[in-house]
Every structure is written in C-alpha cells, then in structure tokens.
C-alpha positions in Angstrom: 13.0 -3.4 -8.9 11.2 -0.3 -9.3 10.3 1.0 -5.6 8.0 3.5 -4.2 9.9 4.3 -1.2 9.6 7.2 1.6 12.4 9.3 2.4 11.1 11.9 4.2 11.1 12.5 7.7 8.9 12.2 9.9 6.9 14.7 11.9 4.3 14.1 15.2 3.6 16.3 12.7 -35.1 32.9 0.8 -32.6 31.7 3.6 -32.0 32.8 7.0 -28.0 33.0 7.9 -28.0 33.9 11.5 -24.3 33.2 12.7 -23.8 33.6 16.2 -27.6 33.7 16.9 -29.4 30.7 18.8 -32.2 28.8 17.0 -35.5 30.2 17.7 -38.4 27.7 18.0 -39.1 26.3 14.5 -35.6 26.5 13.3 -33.4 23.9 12.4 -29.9 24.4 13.7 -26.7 23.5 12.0 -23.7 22.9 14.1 -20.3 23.1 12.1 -16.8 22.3 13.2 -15.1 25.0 11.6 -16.2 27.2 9.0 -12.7 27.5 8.5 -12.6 24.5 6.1 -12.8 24.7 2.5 -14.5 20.9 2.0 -17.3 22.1 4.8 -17.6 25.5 3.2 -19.0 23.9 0.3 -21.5 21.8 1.8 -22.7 24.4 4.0 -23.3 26.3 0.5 -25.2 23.3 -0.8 -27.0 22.5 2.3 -28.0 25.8 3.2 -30.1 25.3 -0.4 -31.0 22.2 0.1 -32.8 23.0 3.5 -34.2 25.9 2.3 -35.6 24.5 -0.8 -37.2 21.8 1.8 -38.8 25.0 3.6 -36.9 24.9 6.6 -35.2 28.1 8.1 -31.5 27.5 8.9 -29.1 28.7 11.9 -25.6 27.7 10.8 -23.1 28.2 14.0 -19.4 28.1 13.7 -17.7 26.0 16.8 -14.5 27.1 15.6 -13.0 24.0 16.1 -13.5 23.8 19.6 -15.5 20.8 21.3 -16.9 23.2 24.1 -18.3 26.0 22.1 -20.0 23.4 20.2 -22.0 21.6 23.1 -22.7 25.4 24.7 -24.1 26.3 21.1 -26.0 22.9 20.8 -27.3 23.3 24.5 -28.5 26.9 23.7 -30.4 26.0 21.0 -32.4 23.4 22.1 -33.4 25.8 25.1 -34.5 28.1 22.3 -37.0 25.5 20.2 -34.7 24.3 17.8 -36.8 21.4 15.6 -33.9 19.6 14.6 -30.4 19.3 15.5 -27.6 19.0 12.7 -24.1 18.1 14.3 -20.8 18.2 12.5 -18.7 17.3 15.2 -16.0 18.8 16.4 -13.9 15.9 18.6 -14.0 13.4 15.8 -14.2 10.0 17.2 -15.2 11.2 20.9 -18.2 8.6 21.7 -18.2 10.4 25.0 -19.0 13.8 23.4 -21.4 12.4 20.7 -23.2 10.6 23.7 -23.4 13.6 26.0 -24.8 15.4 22.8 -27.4 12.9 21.8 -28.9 12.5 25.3 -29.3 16.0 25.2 -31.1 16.4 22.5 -33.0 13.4 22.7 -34.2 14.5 26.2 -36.0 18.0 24.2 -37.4 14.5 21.5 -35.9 17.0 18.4 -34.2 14.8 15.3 -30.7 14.2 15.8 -28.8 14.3 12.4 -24.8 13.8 12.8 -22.8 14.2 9.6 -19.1 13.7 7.8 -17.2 13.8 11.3 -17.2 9.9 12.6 -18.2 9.5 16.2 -16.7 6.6 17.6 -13.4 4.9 16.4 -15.5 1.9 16.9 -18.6 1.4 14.5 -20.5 -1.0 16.7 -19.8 1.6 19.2 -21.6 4.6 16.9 -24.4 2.0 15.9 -25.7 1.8 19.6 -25.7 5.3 19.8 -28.3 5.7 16.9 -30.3 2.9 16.7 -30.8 4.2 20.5 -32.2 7.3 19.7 -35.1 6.8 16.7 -35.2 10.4 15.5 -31.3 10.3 14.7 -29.3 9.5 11.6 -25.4 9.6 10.6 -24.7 10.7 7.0 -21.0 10.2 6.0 -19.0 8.0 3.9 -16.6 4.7 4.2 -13.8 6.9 4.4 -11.7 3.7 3.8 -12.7 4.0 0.3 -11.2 7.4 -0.1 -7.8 6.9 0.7 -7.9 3.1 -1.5 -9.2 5.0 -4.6 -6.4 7.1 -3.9 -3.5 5.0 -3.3 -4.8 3.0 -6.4 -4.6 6.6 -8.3 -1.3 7.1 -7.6 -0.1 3.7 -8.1 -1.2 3.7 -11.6 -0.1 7.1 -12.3 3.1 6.5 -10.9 3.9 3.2 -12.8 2.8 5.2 -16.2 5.1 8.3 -15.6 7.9 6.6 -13.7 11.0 7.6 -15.5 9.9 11.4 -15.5 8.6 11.2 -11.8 12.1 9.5 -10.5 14.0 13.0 -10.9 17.2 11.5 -9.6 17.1 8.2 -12.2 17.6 6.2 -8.7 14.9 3.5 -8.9 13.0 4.4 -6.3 10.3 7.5 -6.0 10.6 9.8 -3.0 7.3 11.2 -1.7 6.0 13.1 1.4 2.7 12.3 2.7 0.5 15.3 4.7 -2.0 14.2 7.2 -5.1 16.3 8.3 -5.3 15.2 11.7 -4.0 12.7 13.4 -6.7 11.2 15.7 -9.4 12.0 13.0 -10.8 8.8 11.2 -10.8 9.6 7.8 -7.4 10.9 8.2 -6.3 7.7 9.7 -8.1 5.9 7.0 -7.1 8.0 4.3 -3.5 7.8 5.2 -3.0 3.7 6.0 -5.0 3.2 2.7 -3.8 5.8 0.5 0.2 4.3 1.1 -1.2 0.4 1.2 -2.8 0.8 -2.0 0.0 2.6 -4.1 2.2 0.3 -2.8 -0.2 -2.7 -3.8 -0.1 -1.4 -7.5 3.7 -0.9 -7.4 4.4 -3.6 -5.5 7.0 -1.7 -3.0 7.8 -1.1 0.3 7.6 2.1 2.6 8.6 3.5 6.0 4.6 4.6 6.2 6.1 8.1 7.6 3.6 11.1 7.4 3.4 14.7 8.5 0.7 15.9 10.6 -1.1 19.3 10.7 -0.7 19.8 14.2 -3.6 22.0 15.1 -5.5 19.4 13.4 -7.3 21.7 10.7 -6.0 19.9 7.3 -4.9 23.4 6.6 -2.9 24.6 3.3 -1.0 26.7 6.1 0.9 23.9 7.7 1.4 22.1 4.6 3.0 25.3 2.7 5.2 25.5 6.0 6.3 21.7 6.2 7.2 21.5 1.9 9.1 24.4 2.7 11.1 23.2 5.3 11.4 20.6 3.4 12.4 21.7 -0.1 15.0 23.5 2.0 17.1 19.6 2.1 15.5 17.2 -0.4 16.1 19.2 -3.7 16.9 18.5 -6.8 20.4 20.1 -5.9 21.0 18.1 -3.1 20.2 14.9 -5.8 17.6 13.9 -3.4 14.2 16.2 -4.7 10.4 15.1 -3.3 9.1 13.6 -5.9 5.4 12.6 -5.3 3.0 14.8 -2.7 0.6 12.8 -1.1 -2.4 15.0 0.8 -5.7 13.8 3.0 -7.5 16.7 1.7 -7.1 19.2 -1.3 -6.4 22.3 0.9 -3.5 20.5 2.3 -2.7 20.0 -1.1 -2.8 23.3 -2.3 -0.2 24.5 0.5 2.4 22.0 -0.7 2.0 23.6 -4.6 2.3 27.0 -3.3 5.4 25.8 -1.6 6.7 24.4 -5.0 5.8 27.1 -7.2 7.4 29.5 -5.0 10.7 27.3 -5.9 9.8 27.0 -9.3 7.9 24.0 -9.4 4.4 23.0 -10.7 3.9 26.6 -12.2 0.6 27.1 -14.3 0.4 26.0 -17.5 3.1 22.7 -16.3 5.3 24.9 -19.1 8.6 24.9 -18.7 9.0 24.0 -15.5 9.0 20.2 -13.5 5.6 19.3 -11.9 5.9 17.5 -9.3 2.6 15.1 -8.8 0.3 16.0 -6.1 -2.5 14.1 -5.0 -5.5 15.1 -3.0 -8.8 14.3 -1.5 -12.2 16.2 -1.7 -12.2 17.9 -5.3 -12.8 21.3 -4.1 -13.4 23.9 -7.1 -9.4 25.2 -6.3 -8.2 21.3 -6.7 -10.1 21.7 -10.3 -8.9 24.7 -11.2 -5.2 23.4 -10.0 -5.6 20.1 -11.9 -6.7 21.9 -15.6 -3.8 24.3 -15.2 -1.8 21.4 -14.4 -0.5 22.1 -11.3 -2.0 19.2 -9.3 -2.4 15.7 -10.7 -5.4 14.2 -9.5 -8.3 13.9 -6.3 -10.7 12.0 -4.7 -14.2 13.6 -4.9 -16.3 13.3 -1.7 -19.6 15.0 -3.2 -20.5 17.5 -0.9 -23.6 18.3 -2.8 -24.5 14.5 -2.1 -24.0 15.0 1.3 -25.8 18.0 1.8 -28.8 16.6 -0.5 -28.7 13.5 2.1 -28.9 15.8 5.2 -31.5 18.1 4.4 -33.5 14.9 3.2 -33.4 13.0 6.4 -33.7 16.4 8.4 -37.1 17.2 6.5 -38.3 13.5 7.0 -37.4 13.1 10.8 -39.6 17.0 11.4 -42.4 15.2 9.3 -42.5 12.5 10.9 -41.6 10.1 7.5 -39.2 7.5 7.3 -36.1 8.7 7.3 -34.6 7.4 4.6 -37.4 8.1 2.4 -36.7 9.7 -1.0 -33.0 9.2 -0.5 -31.2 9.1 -4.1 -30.9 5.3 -4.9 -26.6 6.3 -5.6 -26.6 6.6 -1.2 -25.8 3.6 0.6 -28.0 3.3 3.8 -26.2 0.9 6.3 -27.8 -1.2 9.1 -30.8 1.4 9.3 -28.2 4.2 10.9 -26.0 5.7 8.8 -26.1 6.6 4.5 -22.9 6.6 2.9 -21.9 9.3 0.1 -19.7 7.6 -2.4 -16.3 8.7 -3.2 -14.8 8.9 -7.2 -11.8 9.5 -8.6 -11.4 13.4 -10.1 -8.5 13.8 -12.5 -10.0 16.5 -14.6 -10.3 14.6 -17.9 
C-alpha cells in the first residue's frame, strides 16, 4: 500500500497613516499584531482603502507582537476619542485579554471590531464576550476549513504525481510539516486538518509530527533555518530526501523554497532541476509569483481583501448607528449574530 508517512523529526519546534501616534477624537484606530506579517500586510493595504473610501480617518498601530504594547496602545487611544476600536489581537486565544480589552472599550461605549486573530479556544466562550457588548463584532473565518481544503489539496496532488514525488521508489512519501504557532487556533486547526485530510484521500497513516516557529511569528526565517537543518540528513544522498513541504501560511513556505533552491531544488522555471511540492496557506502575491514559476505547488487563499471589505463595513455601520451587518457581501457568512466568516479557496495558479 501506497503510504503518506512522516519521517521527520520532531521539533517543540486621502488616508491618514499615523504609526506610533494615538487616535485623536474622530479617528478610528486599528490595532495590528505585527506589521511584521506578510498575510496582515495585505489586509492593512486593503483595509486602509476600504476605511477610507467609507470616510473614516485611520490610525494603524503596530503591537509588535507583544500583548502589552497592544492594551497600552488600545488604552491610549480611547483616552484620546477614538470612535471605534479595531483589534487584531496579539495573544490569540487569550479570553482573559480579549475581555480585559472589551470592557475597556465598552466602558468609553465606542464599536468594538475584533478580527482574523481568534479569542477564545472555546467558541461559546467568544460568543458571550460579544453578544455582551452590542457595538462589537468578530470577522474571521472557520479556520478548520483552511487546513481541510488543504490536506484535501495535497492528497489529490499527491495520489496524481506519486511515483515522481516518492524520490526514493520506497512506497511511502516523506514530508515535513511547519507550524506558525503553536498555541494559535488556526495553526492548531490548520495543522490537525491539513495532515487528517491528506491522509483521508490517501488513506495512510502518520506520526502527526510538526515543526514549530518558536517565536510564534509563521516566519519564512525559521522555516529557511529548520529545511536547512534538515536537508543537512534527509537527502536524496542519504536515500531518505523530504519529499512533500507542508506550511500553515505561505511565508513559512517561502523559507522552506529558499532552503531548497539553495541546494538545488525547486529552482524557477521547475527546469532541470527536482521540485519538491510545497504547500501553503494565505495566497500572498509571493506564493503566486512562486506557484507560476513553479516553485511552490499550491495554497489556500484566505481573501484578505474580503476581510478588510467586512471590517471597514461593520466599522462604518456600528459609528452610524446601522445594523451591523448591513450591506455585508452575501459570499460572508454571518454566524449566531457575532461573528462573519471569510471563505477560504483553493489557489493553485491555473
């Protein structure tokens, strides 16, 4: 039998842009994790339009990926008359934090709008905290369906291509799998589902091993570093070569190809050379550009024009007083009155 097994090891592995400037009164402040991430850089491009073609003036503030610069920063700015709050937060999964910030902002009766970064590990938890404040909104997506329209991906691709993929004609694929973060949801999700579902389509078995970006940024640093190491022992001369790349996110993935093509692998062009197939999440415009010069094999887009578009809508609609949903684009899920989901889809470039 044909098995998609795991040999790796593993590792506990126009607009106003006023960075570092509190929100004056009448200003609608963005708080970002990190501007650090390439996903986030993108919808802070789109939503930066997207507010402004609403008429509101934006503050975006980088937390730099750190929980208590982002609650200071918050804090500030509803001292200074913010008229809405945006949060992307930076302790994914911390009700605590999320609660601590909601109260807070509740208390100045501003809009509340939480985005991409869960808040609870526990959705009835993250329900409570909205439905209790009703000038507040979460817009995210089932990150579940991310890493299952992956896994399916890669299943498929795999039992298409397996002969060329299985470089040492043993029967069995060896992959790597590189995880963003490992008390972040989505990563969580992305990684369980991303391995259940390949396996579901190829009908296999795996060690569900994974390597973990330690400083928790998804960052194409720490995968480069890690597919390194690890090209240094499982290599084609060795008779035991990586031969899948799984990633939670498209930078991640773009560290592990840098990491091949430095040993000769998955070179522009695939021309003469053995691509390896790596597999991402976000569709960034470097996975696209990776994927049509053949490089990378395929992602999962989260639309972070979609999610912008859903931000700046319920933003606008909580400072006017609407509904909040109102004018939401039909393609949006909006769940239990709380939350709108962005839908995923597969990107493979053709």
């Amino acid at each position: 039998m044909k098995k998609f097994v795991s040999k790796m090891l593993a590792g506990a592995l126009s607009l106003s842009m006023l960075c570092g400037v509190a929100a004056a009164e009448g200003e609608t402040y963005v708080s970002w994790y990190t501007f650090g991430d390439v996903y986030l850089s993108s919808v802070r491009t789109a939503l930066d339009a997207a507010m402004e073609a609403k008429g509101l003036t934006v503050v975006d503030k980088d937390s730099n990926a750190n929980q208590q610069t982002q609650t200071d920063d918050i804090n500030t700015a509803l001292v200074t008359g913010a008229n809405a709050v945006v949060v992307n937060l930076v302790e994914s999964g911390a009700i605590g934090t999320a609660e601590t910030l909601m109260n807070a902002i509740k208390e100045k009766d501003v809009p509340a709008v939480f985005f991409n970064r869960a808040v609870s590990t526990d959705n009835n938890e993250a329900a409570e905290l909205f439905k209790g404040y009703e000038k507040s909104a979460f817009v995210g997506t089932d990150f579940t369906q991310a890493g299952i329209m992956q896994g399916k991906m890669i299943g498929e691709y795999v039992l298409e291509h397996f002969d060329e993929i299985d470089l040492n004609h043993d029967g069995k694929i060896s992959y790597v799998m590189f995880k963003g973060d490992e008390a972040n949801q989505e990563a969580i999700a992305r990684t369980k589902y991303g391995v259940e579902c390949a396996d579901e389509v190829l009908t296999a078995s795996n060690a569900n091993k994974y390597l973990v970006d330690l400083n928790g940024t998804w960052s194409n640093t720490a995968s480069f570093d890690y597919m390194q190491t690890i090209l240094a022992q499982y290599n084609e001369a060795n008779g035991n070569m990586v031969e899948l790349v799984i990633c939670n996110n498209d930078d991640m993935a773009l560290g592990a190809i840098n990491a091949l093509s430095n040993a000769g692998y998955n070179l522009a062009g695939g021309e003469g050379c053995t691509v390896i197939p790596v597999f991402g999440v976000d569709a960034t415009e470097a996975a696209k550009e990776l994927i049509a010069n053949k490089q990378m094999t395929g992602s999962i887009k989260q639309d972070a024009e979609g999610m912008a578009d859903a931000v700046a809508t319920i933003t606008a609609n909580l400072i006017a007083g609407k509904d909040k949903f109102e004018g939401l684009n039909e393609n949006y899920e909006v769940v239990d009155g709380w939350t709108v989901n962005i839908p995923y889809s597969v990107y493979t470039g053709e």
